[in-house]
C-alpha positions in Angstrom: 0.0 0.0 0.0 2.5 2.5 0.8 5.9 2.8 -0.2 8.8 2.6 2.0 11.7 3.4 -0.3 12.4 6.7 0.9 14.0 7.3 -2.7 10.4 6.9 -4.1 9.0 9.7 -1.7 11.7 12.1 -2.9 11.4 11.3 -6.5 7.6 11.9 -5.8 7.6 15.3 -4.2 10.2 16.7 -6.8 7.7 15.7 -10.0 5.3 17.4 -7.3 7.3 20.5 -6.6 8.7 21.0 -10.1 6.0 23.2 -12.1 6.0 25.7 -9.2 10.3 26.0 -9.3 9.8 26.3 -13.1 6.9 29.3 -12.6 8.9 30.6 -10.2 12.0 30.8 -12.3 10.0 32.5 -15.0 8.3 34.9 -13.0 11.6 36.3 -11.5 13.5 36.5 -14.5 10.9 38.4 -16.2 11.1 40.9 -13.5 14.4 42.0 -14.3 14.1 41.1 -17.9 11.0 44.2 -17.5 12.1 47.7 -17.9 11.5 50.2 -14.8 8.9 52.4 -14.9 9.5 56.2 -15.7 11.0 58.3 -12.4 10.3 61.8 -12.0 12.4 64.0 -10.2 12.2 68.3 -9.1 14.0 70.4 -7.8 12.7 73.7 -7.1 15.5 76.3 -8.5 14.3 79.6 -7.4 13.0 81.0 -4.3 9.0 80.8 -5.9 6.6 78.8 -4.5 3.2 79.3 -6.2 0.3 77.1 -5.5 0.0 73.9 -7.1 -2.3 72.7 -9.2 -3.9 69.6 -9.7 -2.6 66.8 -12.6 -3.7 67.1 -16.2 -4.1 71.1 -15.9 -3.9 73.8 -18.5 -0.4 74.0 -19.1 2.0 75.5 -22.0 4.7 73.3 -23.1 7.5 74.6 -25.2 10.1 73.2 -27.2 12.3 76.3 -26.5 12.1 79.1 -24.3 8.9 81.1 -24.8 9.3 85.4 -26.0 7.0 86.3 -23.3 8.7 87.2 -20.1 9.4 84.5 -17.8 11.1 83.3 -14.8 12.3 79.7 -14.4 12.0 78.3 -11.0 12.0 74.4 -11.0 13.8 71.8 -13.2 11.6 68.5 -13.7 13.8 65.5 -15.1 11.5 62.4 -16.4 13.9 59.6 -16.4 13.1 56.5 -18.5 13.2 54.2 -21.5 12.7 55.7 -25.1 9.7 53.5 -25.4 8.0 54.8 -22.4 7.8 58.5 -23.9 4.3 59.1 -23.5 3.9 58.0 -20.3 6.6 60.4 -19.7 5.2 63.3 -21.6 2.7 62.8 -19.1 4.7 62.7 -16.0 6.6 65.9 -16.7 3.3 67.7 -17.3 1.8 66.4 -13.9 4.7 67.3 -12.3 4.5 71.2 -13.7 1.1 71.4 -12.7 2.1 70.2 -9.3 4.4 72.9 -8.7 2.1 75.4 -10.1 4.0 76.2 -13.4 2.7 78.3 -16.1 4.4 76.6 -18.5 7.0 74.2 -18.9 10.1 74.2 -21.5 11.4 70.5 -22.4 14.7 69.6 -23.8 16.0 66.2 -24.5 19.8 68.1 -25.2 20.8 68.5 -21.2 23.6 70.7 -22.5 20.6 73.0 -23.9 19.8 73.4 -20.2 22.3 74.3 -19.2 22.7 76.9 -21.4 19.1 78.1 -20.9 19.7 78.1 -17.3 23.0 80.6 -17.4 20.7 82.9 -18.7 19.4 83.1 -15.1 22.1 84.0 -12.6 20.5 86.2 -10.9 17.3 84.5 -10.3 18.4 80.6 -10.3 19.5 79.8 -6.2 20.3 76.1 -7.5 21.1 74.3 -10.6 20.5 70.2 -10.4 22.7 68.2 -12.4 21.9 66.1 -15.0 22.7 62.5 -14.6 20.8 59.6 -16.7 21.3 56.6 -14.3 22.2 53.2 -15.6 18.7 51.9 -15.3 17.3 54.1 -17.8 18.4 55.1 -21.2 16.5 58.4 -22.0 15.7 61.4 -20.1 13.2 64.1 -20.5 14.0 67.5 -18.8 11.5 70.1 -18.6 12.2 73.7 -17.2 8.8 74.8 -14.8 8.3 78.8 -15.3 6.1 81.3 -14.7 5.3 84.7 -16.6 6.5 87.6 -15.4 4.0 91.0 -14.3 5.2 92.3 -17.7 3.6 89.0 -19.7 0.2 90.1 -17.8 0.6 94.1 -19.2 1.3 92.9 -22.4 -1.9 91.0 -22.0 -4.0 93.2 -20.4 -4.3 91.2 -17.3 -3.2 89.1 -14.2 -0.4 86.7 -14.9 -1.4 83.3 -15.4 -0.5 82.7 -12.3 -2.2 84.8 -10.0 -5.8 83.6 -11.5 -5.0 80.3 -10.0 -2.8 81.3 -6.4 0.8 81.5 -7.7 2.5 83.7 -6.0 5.9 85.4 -7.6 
């Protein structure tokens, strides 16, 4: 009836045992075969706090800094595969609204940053650096600003934001 082979037992539980070592072994090496998700980083630049607004707002986005007159005052960098570009399209913009930008400048070129922000001296207290780490391949930097009392003149009003509780 049963078996005293102790061999037999072993044998028995390994068949047993085996499609969950073999699951197991695929599930873990698909997690590190999966790219990371998209990481978003800010640094606030400039001593400007204005409120923030919530996710998915109306929000400029420029490929290059914008005539109007503007101060910078965080730097957002969207860190992530090339594939994952909209979802970090996304992610920068969310961010921006959540420090209560106006508008946001992107640049892939981080030596385009740099350059935009030398133009700021006087008003930038910190510059982050730029790093891609080793986990991602692609990085998305966006430059948070807001317009300046002279943008509102031009326009015959408040800046953009004061109508939603920015302070400048």
């Amino acid at each position: 009836m049963f078996s005293t082979n102790r061999s037999e037992h072993v044998a028995a539980a390994m068949r047993a045992l085996w499609p969950l070592v073999a699951i197991s072994a695929a599930v873990l090496a698909g997690c590190f075969l999966l790219p990371p998700p998209p990481s978003a980083r800010v640094d606030i630049v400039a001593p400007v706090y204005p409120d923030p607004r919530e996710a998915g707002c109306d929000l400029e986005v420029f490929a290059s800094p914008p005539s109007a007159p503007h101060k910078p005052f965080a730097q957002i960098a969207v860190r992530g595969r090339e594939t994952q570009m909209p979802k970090m399209k996304t992610m920068l913009h969310d961010e921006a609204c959540g420090v209560g930008a106006d508008a946001v400048i992107t640049f892939i070129d981080s030596s385009k940053v740099q350059l935009y922000w030398e133009a700021y001296p006087e008003w930038v207290t910190n510059r982050a650096p730029h790093a891609i780490p080793q986990n991602y391949d692609f990085s998305l930097i966006g430059v948070a600003i807001l317009y300046t009392p002279e943008e509102a003149a031009a326009k015959g009003g408040q800046p953009p934001a004061q109508a939603h509780g920015g302070s400048h």
